[in-house]
C-alpha positions in Angstrom: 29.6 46.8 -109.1 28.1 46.0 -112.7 27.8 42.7 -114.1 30.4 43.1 -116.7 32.9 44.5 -113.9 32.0 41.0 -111.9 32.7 39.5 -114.8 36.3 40.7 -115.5 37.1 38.0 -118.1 40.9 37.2 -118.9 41.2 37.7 -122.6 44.6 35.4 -123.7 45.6 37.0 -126.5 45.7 40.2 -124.6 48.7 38.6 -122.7 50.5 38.4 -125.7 52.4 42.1 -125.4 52.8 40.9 -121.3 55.0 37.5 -122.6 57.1 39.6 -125.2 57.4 42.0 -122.2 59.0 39.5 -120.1 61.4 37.8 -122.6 62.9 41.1 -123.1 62.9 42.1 -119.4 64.9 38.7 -118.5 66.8 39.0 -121.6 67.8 42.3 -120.5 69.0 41.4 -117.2 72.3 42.7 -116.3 74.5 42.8 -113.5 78.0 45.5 -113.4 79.9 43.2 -113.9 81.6 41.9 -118.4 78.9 39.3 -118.1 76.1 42.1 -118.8 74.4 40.4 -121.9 71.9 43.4 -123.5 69.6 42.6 -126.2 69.2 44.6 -129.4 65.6 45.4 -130.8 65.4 45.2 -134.4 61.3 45.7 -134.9 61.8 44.8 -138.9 64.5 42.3 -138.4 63.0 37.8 -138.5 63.9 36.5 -134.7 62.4 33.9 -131.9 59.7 36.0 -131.1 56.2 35.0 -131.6 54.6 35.9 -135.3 51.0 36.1 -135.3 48.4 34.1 -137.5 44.3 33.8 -136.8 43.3 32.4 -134.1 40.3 29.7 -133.9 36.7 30.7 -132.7 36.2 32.7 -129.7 37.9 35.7 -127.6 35.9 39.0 -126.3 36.6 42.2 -128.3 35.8 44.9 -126.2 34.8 48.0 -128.1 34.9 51.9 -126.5 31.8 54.0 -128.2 32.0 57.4 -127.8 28.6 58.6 -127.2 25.9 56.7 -125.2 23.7 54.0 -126.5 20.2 55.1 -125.9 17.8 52.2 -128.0 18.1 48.5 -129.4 15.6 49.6 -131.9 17.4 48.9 -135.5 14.9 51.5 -136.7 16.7 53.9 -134.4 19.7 53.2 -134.6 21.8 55.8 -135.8 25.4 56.9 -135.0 27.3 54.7 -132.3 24.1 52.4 -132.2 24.4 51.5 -135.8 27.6 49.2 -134.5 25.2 47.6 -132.1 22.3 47.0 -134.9 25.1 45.2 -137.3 25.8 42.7 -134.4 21.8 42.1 -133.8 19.9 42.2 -137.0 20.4 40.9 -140.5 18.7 43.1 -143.7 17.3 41.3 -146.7 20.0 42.2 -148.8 23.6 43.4 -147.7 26.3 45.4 -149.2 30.1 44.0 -149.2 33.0 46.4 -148.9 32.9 47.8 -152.4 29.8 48.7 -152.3 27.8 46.1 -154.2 24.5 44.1 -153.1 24.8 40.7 -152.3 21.5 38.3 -151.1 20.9 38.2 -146.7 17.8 37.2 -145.5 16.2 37.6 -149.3 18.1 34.9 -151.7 16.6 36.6 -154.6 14.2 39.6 -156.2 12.1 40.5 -159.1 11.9 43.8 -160.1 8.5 44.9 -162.6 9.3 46.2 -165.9 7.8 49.8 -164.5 10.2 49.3 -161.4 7.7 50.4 -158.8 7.3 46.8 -157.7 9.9 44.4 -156.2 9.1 40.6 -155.0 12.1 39.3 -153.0 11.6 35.4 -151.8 13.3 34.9 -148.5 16.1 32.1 -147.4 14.4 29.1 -145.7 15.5 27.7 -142.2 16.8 31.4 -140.7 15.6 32.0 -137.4 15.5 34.6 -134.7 17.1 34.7 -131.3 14.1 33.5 -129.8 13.8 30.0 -131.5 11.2 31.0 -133.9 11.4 30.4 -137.7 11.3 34.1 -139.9 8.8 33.8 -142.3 7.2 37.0 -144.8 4.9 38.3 -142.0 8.2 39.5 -140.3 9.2 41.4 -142.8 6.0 42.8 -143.5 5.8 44.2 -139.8 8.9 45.4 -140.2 8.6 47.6 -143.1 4.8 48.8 -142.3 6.2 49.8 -139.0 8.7 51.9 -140.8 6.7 54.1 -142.8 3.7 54.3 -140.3 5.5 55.4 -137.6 8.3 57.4 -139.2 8.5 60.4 -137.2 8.9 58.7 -134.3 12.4 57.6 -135.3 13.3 60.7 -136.3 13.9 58.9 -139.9 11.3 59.8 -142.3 13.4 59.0 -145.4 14.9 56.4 -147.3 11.5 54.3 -145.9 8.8 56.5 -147.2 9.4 55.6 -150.7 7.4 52.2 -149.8 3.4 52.9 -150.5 2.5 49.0 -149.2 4.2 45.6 -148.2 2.1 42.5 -148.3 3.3 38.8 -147.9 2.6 35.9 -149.9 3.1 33.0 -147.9 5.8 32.2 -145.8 8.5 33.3 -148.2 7.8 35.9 -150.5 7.3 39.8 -149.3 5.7 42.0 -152.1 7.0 45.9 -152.2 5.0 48.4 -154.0 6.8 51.9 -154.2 5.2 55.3 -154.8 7.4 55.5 -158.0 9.9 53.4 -160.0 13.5 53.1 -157.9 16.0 51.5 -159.2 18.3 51.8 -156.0 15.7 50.5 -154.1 18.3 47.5 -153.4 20.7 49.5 -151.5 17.8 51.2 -149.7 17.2 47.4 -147.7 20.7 47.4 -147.4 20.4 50.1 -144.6 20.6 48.9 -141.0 17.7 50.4 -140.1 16.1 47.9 -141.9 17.2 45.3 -139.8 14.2 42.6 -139.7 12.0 42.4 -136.6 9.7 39.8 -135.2 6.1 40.6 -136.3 5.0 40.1 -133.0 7.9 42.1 -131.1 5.6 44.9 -129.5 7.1 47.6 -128.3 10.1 46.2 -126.4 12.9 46.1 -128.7 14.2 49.7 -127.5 14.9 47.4 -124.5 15.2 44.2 -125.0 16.6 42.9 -128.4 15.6 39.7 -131.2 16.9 39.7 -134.7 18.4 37.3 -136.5 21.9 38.6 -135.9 25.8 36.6 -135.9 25.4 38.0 -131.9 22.4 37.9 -129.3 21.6 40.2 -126.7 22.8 39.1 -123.6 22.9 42.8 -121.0 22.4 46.1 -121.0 23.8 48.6 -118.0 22.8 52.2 -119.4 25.9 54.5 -119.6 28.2 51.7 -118.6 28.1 48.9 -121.6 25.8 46.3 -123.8 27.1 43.2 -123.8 26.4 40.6 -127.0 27.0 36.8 -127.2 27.5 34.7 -130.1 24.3 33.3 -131.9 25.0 29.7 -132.2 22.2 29.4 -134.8 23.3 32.2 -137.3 22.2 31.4 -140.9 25.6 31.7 -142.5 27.1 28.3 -141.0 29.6 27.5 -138.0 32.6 29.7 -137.6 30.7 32.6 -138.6 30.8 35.0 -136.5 34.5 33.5 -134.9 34.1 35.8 -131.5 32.1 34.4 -128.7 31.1 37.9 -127.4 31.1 41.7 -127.5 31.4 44.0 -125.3 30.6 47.9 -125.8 31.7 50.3 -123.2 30.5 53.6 -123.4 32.9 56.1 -123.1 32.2 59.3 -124.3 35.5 61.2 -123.4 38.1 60.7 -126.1 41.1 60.8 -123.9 39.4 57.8 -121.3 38.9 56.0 -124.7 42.8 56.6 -125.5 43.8 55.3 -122.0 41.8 52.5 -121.6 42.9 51.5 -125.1 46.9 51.8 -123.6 45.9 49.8 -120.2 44.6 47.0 -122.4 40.9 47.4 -121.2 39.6 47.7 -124.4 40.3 46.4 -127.8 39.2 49.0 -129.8 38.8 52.9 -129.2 36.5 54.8 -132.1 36.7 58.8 -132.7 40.3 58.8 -131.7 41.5 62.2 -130.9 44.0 63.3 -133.6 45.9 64.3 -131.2 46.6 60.7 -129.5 47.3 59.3 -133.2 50.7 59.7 -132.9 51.2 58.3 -129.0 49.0 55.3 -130.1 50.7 54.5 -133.3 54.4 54.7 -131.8 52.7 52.1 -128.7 52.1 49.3 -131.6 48.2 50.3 -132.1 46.3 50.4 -135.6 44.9 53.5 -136.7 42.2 53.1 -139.1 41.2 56.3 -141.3 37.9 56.6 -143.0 35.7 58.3 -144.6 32.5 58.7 -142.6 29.4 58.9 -145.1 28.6 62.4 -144.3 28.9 65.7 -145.7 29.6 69.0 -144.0 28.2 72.0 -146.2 27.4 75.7 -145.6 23.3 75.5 -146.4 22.2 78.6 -148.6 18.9 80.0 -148.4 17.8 81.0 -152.3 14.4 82.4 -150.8 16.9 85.1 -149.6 18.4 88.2 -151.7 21.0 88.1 -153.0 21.6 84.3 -152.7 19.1 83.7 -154.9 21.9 85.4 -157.8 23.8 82.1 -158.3 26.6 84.5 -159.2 26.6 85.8 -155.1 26.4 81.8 -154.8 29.8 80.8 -156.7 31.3 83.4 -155.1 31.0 81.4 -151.7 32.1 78.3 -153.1 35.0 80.1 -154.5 36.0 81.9 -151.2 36.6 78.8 -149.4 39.5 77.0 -148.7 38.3 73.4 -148.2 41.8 72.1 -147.0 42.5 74.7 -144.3 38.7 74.0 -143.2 39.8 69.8 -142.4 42.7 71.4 -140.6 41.2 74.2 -138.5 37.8 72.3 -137.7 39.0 68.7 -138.0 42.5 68.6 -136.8 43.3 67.3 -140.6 41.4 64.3 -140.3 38.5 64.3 -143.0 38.5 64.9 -146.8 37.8 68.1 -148.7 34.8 67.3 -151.3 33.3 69.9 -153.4 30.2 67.5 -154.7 27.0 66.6 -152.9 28.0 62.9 -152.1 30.6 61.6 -149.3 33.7 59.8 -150.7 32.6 56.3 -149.4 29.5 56.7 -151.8 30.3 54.1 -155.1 28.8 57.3 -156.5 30.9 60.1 -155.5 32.8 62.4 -158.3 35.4 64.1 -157.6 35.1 67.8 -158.1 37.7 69.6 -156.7 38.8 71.4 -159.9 34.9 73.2 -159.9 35.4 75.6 -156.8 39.4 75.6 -156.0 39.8 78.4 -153.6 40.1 81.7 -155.7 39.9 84.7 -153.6 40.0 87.1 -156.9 37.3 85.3 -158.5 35.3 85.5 -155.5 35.5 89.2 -155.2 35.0 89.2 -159.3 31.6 87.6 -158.8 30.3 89.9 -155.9 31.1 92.3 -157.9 29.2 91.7 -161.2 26.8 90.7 -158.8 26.7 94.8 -157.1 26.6 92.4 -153.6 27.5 94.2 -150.6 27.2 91.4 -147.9 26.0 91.0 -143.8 25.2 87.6 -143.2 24.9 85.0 -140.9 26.2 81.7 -139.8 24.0 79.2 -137.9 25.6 76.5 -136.1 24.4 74.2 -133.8 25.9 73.8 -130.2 25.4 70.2 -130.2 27.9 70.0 -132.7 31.5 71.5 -131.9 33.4 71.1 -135.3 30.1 72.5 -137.1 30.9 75.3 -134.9 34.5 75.7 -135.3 34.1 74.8 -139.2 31.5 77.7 -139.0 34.1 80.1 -137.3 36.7 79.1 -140.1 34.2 79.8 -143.1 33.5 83.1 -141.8 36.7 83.9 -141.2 37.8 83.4 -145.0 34.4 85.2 -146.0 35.8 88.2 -144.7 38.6 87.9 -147.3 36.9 88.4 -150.2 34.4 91.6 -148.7 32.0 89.5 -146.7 31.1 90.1 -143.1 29.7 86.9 -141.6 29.1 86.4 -138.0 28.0 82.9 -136.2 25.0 82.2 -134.2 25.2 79.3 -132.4 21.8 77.9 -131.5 20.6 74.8 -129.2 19.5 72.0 -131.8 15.5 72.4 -131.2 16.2 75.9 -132.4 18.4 75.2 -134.8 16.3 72.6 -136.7 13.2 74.6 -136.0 14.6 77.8 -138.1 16.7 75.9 -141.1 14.4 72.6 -141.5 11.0 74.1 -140.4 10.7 77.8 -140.8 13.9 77.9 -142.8 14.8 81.3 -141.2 18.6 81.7 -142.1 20.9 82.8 -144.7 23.7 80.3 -144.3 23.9 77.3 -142.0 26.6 74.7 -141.5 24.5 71.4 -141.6 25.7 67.7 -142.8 23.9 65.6 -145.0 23.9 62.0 -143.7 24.7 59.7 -146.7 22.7 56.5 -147.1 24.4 53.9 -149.7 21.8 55.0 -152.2 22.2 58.5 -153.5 18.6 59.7 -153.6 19.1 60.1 -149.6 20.9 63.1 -150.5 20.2 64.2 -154.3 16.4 63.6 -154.1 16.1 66.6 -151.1 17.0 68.9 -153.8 14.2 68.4 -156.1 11.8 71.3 -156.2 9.1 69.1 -154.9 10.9 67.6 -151.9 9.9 68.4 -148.6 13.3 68.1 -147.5 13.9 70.6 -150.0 14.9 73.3 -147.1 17.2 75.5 -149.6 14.1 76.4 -151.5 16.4 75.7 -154.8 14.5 74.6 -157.7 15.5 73.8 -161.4 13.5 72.2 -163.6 16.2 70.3 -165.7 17.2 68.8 -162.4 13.9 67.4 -161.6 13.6 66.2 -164.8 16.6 64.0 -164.1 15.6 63.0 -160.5 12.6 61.4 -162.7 14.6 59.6 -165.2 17.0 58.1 -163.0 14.5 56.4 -161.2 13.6 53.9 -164.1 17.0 52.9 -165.0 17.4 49.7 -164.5 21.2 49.7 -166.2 23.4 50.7 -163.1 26.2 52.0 -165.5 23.4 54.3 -167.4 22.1 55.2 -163.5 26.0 56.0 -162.8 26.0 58.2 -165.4 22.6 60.5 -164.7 24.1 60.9 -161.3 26.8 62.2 -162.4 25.0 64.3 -164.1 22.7 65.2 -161.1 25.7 65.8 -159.3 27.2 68.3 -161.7 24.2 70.4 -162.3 23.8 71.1 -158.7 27.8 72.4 -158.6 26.4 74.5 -161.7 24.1 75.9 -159.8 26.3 76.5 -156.5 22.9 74.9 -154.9 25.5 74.5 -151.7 29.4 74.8 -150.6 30.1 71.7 -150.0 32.9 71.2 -147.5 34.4 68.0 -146.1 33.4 64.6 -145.1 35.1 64.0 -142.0 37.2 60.8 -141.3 36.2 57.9 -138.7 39.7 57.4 -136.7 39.5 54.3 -135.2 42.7 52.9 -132.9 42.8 49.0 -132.2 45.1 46.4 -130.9 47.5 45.2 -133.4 46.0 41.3 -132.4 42.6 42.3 -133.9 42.5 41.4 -137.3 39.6 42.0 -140.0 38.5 45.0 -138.7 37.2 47.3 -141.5 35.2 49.9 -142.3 32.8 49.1 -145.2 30.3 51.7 -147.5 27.1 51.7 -144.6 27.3 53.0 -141.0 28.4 50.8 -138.4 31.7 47.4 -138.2 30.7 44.5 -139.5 32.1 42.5 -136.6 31.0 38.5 -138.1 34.3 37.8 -139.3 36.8 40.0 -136.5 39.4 37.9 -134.9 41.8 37.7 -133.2 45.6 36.6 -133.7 47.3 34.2 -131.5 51.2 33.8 -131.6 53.2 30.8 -133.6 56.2 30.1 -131.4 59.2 29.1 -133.2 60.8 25.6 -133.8 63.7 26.9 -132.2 63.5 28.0 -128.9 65.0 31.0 -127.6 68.9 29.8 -126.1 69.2 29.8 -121.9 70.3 32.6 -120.2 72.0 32.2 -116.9 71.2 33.4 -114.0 73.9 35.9 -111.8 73.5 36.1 -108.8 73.3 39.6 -106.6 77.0 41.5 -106.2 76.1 43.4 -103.7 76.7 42.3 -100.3 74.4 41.1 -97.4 72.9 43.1 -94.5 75.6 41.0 -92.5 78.3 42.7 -94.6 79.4 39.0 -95.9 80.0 38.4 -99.6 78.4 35.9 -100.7 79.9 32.8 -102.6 80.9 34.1 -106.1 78.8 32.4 -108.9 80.4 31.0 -112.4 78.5 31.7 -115.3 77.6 29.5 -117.6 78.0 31.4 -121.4 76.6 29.8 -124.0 78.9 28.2 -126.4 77.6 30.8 -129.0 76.4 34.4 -129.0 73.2 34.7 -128.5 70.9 35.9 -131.1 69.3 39.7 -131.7 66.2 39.5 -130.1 63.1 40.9 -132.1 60.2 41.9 -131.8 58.0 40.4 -134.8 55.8 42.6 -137.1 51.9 42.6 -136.8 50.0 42.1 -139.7 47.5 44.9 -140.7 44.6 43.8 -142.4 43.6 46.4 -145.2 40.8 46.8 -147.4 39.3 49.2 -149.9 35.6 50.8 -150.7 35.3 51.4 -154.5 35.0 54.3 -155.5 38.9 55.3 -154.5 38.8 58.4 -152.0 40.8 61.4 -152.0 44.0 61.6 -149.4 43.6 63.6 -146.3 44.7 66.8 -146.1 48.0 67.3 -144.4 47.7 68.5 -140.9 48.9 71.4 -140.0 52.2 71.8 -137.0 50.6 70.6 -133.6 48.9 67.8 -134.8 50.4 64.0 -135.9 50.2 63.3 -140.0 47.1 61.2 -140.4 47.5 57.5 -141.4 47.4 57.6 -145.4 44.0 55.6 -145.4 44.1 52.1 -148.0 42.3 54.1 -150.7 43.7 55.5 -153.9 42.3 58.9 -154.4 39.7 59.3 -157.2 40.5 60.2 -160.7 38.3 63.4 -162.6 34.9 62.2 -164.1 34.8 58.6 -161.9 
């Protein structure tokens, strides 16, 4: 038996559903008898029931992951362990839900009038889970053992912009970069550069200290990592408002879905579209977002004929971006036809570039004298890549193409695309960072993450202006730019960014999904019912009318009615909290028959040239 499973804490407010439960089953009572007094449920409809409002500090949320959790390194954390990293570190600068920076462990910065400098001072008085103060030397560490020791996080880039960090003092960190950057900001923002004690070692895969709103408390591998409130956080009392958190890994989406339903857990991520319906007619939330990723069909121009950009168009033409979220996604994710995710404050929307135009495919390919065999990579450890892969085949064969998918382990996979780059198409997705150079920078001709092997010197000409742009509406603008000359160029097809389903219990409130990877659990809550002034009116009891084993009737009972009728019982509305990322995001695709409508997520889709 684990620790958490002796543990077994009673949450209150999960007996909330259990009360209402029981007011309807004894209002529901009834014996065969005229005096049967049913209730009528009116969901929208004001009554005696319970509303909900937020409740003071405390409570356990208890969140299902869907993969395991294999380090407590902020440096490594990356897809279910960015939730984790949130809760444990802080970063000296964070982002709000719109996608602007806002001061965290750095109050304020300098930037030098070349740009390639940046002098941040830090906030006095923070300090980390094991008592001692943060001072400039932290930060130092933490950033030296970033670029140093890159590879062995697997994340080489957005860090190796940084030539050198030095500290001045206790309170100011110096950053020199390799070249000017004026996104540099939103770089920091990242989780992976959470802020480590200088003298951490090598432990913190294990055994965690940041400066975090919660503090590591346990850690069963494959079972759950529990966190505790930090009494000590910088940001004042009542911040964070839970007391702890509790992720359970479960990696199978229909265990998630049913320990969600058995109240076991509060919140259930990479809900199968499948359940959204079930959940949503049970009284859960279902949250739809965009993750920031973008699935794309890689093309090698090393290769004839895909170094003709005419043979290139033609591919972004013969796709059909919205059957793709249906077939590969279940309808959950958002066609993009651009480089950059929807949740980027950079994206553009596109989608009148490449609509799907079988004719004009087959036009192309023909001016281009294009007589196609290719190949699909996909890798195994990825099964929508490899249905999406199947799918963008399939409508290649439509317009004269005959494409066939090779699905590969992941060591070979990366090995022949992002080492020997052996392929002529591969279905790969770009992991979006907040800044854009994460994903527009691997396309400049001297970027060794430059795999494509597409080069245009007007591009790289913009990849260095943009750089030295201080002026973030001019910066807007040349990435826009960036953006467009790419789709000139058909450097890619660009797919679909899949959506983030998340289900939760309608008493968790504040619950969003903001513009970087992982929940930003400070200020999560939950609700805890208001009852009434009035109280709900007394029902009588009525006794049994059947008779005794003995075969005597027992004494016949008068009931008491209540001088007037009694009420319609409700059941009171929960109160969704809702939110929005700027720039607005496109509406998900309608699903196809077989799967439940996705929940219109709180986003406004994005107008031409944003």
């Amino acid at each position: 038996m684990t620790d958490c499973q002796k543990r077994t804490p009673v949450n209150p407010h999960r007996l909330i559903p259990v009360i209402l439960i029981l007011l309807l089953a004894v209002g529901c009572h009834t014996s065969p008898g005229p005096t049967a007094l049913p209730l009528t449920l009116t969901p929208s409809a004001p009554g005696p029931f319970p509303s909900l409002t937020p409740a003071p500090l405390g409570g356990t949320l208890i969140v299902g992951l869907d993969a395991p959790v294999d380090s407590l390194d902020p440096a490594a954390a990356y897809g279910v362990a960015s939730h984790i990293a949130r809760c444990l570190y802080d970063t000296l600068v964070d982002v709000d839900a719109k996608g602007r920076i806002r001061p965290a462990l750095a109050t304020s910065w300098v930037v030098s009038p070349q740009g390639d400098a940046w002098t941040f001072t830090l906030r006095s008085g923070v300090r980390f889970h094991d008592g001692h103060t943060l001072t400039a030397a932290d930060v130092a560490h933490t950033f030296r053992r970033l670029t140093e020791g890159a590879e062995q996080f697997g994340w080489p880039d957005p860090f190796a912009i940084i030539r050198s960090v030095r500290a001045i003092g206790d309170s100011t960190v110096v950053f020199t970069l390799t070249r000017p950057c004026a996104s540099f900001a939103e770089t920091l923002a990242d989780p992976r550069a959470g802020i480590i004690p200088a003298d951490s070692g090598n432990s913190l895969a294990e055994h965690s200290i940041g400066t975090g709103p919660f503090r590591f408390a346990s850690w069963v591998r494959g079972d759950y990592v529990r966190l505790v409130r930090n009494e000590d956080y910088y940001q004042g009392p009542g911040v964070p408002v839970l007391a702890e958190v509790i992720f359970r890994i479960l990696p199978n989406a229909e265990m998630r879905a049913k320990e969600l339903e058995r109240g076991a857990i509060d919140v259930a991520l990479a809900i199968a579209p499948e359940r959204v319906a079930t959940l949503t007619q049970s009284g859960f939330v279902i949250r739809q977002s965009p993750l920031g990723v973008v699935i794309m069909l890689a093309i090698n121009h090393t290769r004839s004929p895909f170094d003709d950009p005419h043979v290139r168009q033609a591919l972004c033409y013969a796709v059909d971006r919205a059957m793709l979220v249906r077939e590969a996604e279940g309808g959950y994710g958002y066609p993009v036809v651009g480089p950059l995710p929807p949740s980027s404050p950079f994206y553009q929307d596109f989608a009148a570039r490449y609509p799907p135009d079988l004719w004009q495919a087959r036009a192309l390919l023909a001016e281009a004298h294009a007589n196609l065999r290719v190949s699909i990579l996909a890798a195994q450890a990825y099964p929508a890549h490899v249905r999406a892969a199947q799918v963008v085949a399939s409508q290649l064969g439509q317009v004269g193409i005959q494409a066939t998918v090779q699905e590969l382990d992941w060591e070979t996979f990366s090995r022949r695309v992002f080492g020997d780059r052996d392929y002529d198409l591969a279905l790969v997705g770009h992991t979006a960072r907040l800044a854009p150079e994460s994903i527009l920078w691997r396309y400049a001709s001297d970027s060794p993450d430059n795999y494509s092997g597409y080069g245009n010197a007007d591009y790289d000409a913009l990849v260095a202006k943009v750089g030295a742009l201080n002026d973030a509406l001019v910066r807007a603008q040349v990435y826009a730019a960036m953006q467009s000359q790419l789709l000139d160029d058909a450097v890619a097809v660009f797919l679909y960014t899949p959506a983030q389903v998340t289900a939760h219990r309608a008493t968790v409130l504040g619950l969003e999904a903001g513009p970087v990877d992982g929940y930003d659990l400070r200020t999560v809550r939950y609700a805890e019912p208001v009852m009434p002034e009035t109280p709900l009116p007394p029902i009588t009891e009525v006794a049994s009318p059947w008779p005794t084993k003995t075969e005597v009737a027992p004494p016949v009972l008068t009931e008491t009615m209540p001088p007037t009728p009694l009420p319609t019982a409700t059941v009171a509305a929960y109160p969704v909290a809702t939110g929005t990322i700027t720039p607005a995001l496109p509406t998900a695709t309608p699903v196809p028959s077989g799967y439940p409508a996705p929940e219109t997520p709180a986003y406004p889709p994005p107008s031409s040239g944003q």
